[in-house]
C-alpha positions as CSV (number, residue, x, y, z in Angstrom):
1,X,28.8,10.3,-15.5
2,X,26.8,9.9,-18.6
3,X,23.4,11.9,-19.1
4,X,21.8,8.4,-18.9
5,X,22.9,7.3,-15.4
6,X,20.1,8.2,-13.0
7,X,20.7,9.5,-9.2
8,X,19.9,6.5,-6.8
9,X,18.6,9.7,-4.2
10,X,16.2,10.3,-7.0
11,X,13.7,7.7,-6.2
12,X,14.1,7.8,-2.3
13,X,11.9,10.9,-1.5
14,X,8.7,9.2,-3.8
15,X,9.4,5.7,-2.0
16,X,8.6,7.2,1.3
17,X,5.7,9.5,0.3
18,X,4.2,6.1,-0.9
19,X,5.0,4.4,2.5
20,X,3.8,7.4,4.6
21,X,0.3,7.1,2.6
22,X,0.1,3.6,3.2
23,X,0.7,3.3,6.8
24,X,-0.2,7.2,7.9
25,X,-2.7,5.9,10.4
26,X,-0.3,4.0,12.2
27,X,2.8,6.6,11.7
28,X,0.4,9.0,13.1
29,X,-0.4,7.0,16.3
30,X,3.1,6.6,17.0
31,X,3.6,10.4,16.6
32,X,1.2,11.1,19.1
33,X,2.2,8.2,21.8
34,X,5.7,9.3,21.4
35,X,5.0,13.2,22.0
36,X,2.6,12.0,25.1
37,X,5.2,10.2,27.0
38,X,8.8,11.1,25.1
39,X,9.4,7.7,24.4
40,X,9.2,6.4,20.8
41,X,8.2,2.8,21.0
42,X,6.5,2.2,17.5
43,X,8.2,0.5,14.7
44,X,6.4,1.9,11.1
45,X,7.7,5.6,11.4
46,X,11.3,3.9,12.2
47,X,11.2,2.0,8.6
48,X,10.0,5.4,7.1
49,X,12.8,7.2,8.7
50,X,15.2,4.3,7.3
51,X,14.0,4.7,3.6
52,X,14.8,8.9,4.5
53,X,17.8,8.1,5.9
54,X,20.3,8.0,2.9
55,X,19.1,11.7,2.0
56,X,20.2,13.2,5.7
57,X,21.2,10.7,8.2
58,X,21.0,13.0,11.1
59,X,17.3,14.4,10.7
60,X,15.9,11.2,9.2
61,X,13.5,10.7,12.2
62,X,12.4,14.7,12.1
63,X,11.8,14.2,7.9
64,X,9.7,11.1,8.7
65,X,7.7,12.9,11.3
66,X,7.0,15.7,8.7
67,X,6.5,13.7,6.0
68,X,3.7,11.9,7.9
69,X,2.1,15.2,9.3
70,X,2.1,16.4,5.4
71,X,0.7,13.0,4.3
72,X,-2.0,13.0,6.9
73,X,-3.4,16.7,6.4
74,X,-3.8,16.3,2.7
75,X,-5.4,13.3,3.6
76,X,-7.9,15.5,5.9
77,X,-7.9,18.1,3.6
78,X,-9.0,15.8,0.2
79,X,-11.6,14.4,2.5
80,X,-12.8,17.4,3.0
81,X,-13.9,18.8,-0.8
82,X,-15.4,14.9,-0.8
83,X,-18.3,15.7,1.1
């Protein structure tokens, strides 16, 4: 492998930090629905999971889910120092 080939995992990780800050609201509310009743029926947290996937295919759904609660507290956090 030459030291100009890149790692395809490389840009995985950033990919999904975008996504979780696009759609954190709605990854949030499935969060919550799925802890109320134990059954996931949402569809955004499922495509971040997917883009996770390739990095540990057997706790994609649990880095999603932790992704989304870091994304959304330094969301609340920022919007804190704002006011």
């Amino acid at each position: 492998m030459s030291v100009e080939q890149t790692d395809p995992m490389q840009g995985i990780y950033p990919a999904a930090r975008g996504f979780a800050r696009e759609h954190v609201q709605q990854c949030a509310k499935e969060i919550l629905e799925w802890r109320c009743t134990g059954i996931y029926r949402g569809s955004r947290l499922a495509e971040l999971a997917n883009i996770l996937k390739p990095i540990d295919a057997s706790r994609h759904m649990q880095m999603a889910e932790d992704l989304v609660t870091k994304v959304a507290l330094a969301k609340l956090a920022s919007s804190d120092e704002a006011k």
